[in-house]
C-alpha positions as CSV (number, residue, x, y, z in Angstrom):
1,X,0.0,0.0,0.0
2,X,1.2,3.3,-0.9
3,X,2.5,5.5,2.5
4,X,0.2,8.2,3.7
5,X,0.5,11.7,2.8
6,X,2.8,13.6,5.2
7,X,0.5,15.0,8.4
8,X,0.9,18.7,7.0
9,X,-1.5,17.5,4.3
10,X,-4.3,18.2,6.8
11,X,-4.8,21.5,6.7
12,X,-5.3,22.0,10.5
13,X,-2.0,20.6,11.0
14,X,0.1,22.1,8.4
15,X,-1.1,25.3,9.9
16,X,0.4,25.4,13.1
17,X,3.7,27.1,14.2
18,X,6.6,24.6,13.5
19,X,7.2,24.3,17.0
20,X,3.5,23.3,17.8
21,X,3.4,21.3,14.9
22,X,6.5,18.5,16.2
23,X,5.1,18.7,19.4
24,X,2.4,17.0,18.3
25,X,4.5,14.8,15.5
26,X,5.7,12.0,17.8
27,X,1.7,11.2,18.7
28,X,0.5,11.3,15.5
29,X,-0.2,7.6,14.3
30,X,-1.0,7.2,10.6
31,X,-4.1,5.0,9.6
32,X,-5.9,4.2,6.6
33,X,-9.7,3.5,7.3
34,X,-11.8,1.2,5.1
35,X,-15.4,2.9,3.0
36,X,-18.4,2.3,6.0
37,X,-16.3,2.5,8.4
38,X,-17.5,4.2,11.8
39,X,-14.7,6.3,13.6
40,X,-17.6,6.8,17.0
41,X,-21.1,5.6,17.9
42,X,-23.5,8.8,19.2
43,X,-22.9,8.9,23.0
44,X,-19.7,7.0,22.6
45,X,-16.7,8.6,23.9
46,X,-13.7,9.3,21.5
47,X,-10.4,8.0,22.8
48,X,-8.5,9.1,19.9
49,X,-9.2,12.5,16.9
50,X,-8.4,11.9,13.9
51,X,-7.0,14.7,11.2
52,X,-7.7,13.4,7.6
53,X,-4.8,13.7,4.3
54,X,-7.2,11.8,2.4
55,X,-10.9,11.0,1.5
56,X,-14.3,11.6,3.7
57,X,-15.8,11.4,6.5
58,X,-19.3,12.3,7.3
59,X,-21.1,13.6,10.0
60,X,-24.4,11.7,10.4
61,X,-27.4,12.2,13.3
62,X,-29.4,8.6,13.2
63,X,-32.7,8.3,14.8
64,X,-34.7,5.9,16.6
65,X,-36.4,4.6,13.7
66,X,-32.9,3.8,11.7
67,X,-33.0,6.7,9.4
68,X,-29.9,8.7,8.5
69,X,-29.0,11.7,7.7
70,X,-25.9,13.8,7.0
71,X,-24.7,16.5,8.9
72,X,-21.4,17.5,7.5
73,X,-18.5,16.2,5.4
74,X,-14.8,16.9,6.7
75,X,-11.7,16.1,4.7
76,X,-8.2,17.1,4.8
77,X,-9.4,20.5,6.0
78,X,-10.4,19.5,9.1
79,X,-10.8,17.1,11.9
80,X,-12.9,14.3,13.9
81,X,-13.9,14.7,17.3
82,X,-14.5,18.7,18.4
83,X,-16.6,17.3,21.2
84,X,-13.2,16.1,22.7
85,X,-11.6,19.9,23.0
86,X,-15.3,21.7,23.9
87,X,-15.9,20.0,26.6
88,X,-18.8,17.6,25.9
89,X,-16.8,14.2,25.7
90,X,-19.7,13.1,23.8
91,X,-21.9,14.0,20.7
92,X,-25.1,12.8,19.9
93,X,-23.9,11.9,16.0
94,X,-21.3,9.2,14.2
95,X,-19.1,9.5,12.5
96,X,-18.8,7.1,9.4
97,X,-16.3,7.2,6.5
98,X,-17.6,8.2,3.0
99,X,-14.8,7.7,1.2
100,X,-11.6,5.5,1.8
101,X,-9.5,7.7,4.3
102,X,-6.2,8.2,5.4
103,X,-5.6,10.1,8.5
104,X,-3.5,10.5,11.3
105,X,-4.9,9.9,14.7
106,X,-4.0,11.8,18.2
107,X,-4.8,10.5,21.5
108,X,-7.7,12.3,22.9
109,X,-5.6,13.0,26.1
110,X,-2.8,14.6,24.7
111,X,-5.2,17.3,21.8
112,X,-7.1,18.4,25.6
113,X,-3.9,19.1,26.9
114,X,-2.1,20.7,23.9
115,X,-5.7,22.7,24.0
116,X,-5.7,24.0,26.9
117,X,-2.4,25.8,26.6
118,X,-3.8,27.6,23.9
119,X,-2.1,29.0,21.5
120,X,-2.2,28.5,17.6
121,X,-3.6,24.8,18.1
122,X,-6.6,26.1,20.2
123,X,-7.0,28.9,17.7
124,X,-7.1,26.6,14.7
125,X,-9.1,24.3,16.0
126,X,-11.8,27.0,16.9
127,X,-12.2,28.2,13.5
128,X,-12.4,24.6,11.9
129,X,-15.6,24.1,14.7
130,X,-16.8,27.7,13.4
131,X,-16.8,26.4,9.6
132,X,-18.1,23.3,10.9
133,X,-20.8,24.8,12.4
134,X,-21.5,26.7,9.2
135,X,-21.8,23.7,7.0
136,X,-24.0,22.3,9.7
137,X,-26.1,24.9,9.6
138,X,-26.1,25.7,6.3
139,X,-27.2,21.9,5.6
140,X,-30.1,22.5,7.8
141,X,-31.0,25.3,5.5
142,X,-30.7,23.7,2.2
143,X,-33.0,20.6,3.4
144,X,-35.7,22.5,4.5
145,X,-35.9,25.2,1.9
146,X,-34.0,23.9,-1.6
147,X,-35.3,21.3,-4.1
148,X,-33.4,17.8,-4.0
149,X,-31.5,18.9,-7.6
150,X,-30.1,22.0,-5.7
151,X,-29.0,19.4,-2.1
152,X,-27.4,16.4,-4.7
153,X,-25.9,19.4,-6.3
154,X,-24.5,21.1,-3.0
155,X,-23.3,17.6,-1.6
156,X,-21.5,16.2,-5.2
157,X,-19.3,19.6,-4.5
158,X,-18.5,19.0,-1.0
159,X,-17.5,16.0,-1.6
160,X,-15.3,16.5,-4.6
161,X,-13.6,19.3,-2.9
162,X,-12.2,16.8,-0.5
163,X,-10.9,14.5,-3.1
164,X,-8.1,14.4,-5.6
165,X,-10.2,13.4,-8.7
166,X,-14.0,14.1,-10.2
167,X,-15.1,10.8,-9.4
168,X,-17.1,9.7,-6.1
169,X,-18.0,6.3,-5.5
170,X,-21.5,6.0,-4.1
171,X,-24.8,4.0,-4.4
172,X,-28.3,6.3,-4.9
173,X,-29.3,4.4,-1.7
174,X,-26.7,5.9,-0.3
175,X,-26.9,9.4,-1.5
176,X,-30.8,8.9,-0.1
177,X,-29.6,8.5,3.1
178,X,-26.8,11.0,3.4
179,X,-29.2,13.3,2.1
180,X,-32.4,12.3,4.2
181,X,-34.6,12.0,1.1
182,X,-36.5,9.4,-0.9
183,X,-34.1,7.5,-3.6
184,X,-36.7,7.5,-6.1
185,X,-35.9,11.5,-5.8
186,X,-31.9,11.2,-6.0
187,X,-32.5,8.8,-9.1
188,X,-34.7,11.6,-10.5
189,X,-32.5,13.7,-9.7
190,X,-29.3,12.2,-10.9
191,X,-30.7,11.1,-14.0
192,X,-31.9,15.1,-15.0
193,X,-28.0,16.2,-14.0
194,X,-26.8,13.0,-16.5
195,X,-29.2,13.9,-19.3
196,X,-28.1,17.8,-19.3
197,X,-24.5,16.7,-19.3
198,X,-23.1,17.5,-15.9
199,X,-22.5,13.8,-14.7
200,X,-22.4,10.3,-15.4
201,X,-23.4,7.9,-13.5
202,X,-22.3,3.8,-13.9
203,X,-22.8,0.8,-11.3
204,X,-22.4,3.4,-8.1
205,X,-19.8,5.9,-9.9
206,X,-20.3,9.3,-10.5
207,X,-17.9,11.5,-12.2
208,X,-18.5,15.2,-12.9
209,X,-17.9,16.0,-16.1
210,X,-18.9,19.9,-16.0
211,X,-18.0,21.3,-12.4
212,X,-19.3,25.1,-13.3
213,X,-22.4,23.9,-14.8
214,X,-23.3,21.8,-11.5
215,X,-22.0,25.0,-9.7
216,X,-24.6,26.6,-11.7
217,X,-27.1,24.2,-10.6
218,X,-26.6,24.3,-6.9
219,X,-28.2,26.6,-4.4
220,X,-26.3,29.8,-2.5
221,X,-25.9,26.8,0.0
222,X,-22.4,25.2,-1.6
223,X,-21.2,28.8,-1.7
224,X,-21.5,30.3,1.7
225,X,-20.2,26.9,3.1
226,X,-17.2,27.2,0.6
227,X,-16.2,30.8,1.5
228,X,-16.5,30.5,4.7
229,X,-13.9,27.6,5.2
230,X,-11.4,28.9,3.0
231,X,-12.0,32.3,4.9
232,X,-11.2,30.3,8.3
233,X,-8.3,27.9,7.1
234,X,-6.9,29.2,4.4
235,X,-4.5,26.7,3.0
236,X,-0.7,27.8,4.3
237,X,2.4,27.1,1.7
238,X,4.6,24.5,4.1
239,X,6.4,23.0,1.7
240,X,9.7,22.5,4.2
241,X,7.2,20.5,7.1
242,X,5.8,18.7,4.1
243,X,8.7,17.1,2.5
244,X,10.4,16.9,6.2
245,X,7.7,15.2,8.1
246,X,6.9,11.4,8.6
């Protein structure tokens, strides 16, 4: 299996002070994480956080009944487990891989006590939580008030921002669930976006084939999540951690 990507691939990390950033190094432990895969339970409590270099993980509140639905999606940009560093130990969603990851995990006792020094690691992780919080919210807003073309739309982005190609593996069923919708509405959907050229769709692959024209497509909802994350963590130029680290 190829290595992972160095830890300064996470955006989060490669951020911080380079004195910050190799205190953390020796308690960084790399791990690849299979498609389905759930990183905590709702109510469970975290013993490790996890900073992603590659793929997706989503953000998913389940209810009684067994339906799904998704919250968020974090990649590289960010991190897994805020409830550990604002003081809640537990969170009431899971945490489930979307797309083949490779991350490198912390302990959860060593990111509270690098956290509670403060610093640039507190500060970073603050705005992460405060772009989190936007997607969340934002997701709350497309659901209730934007068709299920404009949500596929938003969410294809999302996705695809957080991986290296234009192709996403993922069942309609799938997509349903993420989404909190009816399938027969994603297939409706997904087969309008196909016919006008935007995507194509084969045995659970989709690969976008006109990014603008699905921008066009999607609702305000992709770009206030957008702006605001790159507005929060901007993307530093570390090339000397990078090519040094791990």
């Amino acid at each position: 299996m190829p290595a992972a990507p160095a830890p300064t691939h996470n955006q989060i990390l490669a951020a911080l002070p380079a004195a910050d950033y190799q205190r953390l190094l020796p308690q960084l432990e790399s791990v690849e994480i299979r498609l389905g895969r759930s990183l905590y339970e709702s109510g469970g409590q975290p013993q490790h956080v996890y900073f992603p270099v590659e793929g997706i993980v989503s953000l998913l509140y389940v209810t009684q009944g067994g339906n799904s639905a998704e919250l968020a999606v974090i990649g590289r940009e960010g991190m897994i487990g805020i409830s550990l560093f604002l003081g809640g130990e537990t969170t009431p969603n899971r945490a489930v891989v979307q797309s083949a990851c490779k991350a490198y995990r912390l302990p959860a006792y060593v990111l509270k006590a690098q956290f509670a020094e403060g610093g640039a690691l507190q500060l970073t992780l603050l705005k992460f939580t405060q772009a989190l919080i936007t997607q969340i919210s934002q997701t709350a807003v497309c659901n209730l008030h934007h068709t299920v073309d404009e949500q596929l739309c938003r969410w294809l982005l999302l996705s695809l921002d957080r991986l290296p190609e234009n192709k996403l593996q993922m069942t309609q069923e799938l997509i349903a669930n993420m989404l909190g919708v009816r399938r027969q509405g994603v297939t409706e959907s997904a087969g309008k976006l196909e016919r006008e050229g935007l995507i194509s769709y084969s045995r659970g692959l989709i690969t976008v084939l006109d990014r603008p024209g699905l921008e066009k497509r999607a609702c305000e909802c992709y770009a206030v999540v957008k702006r605001e994350t790159e507005r929060l963590l901007p993307q530093p130029a570390r090339p000397e951690l990078a090519a040094g680290a791990r």
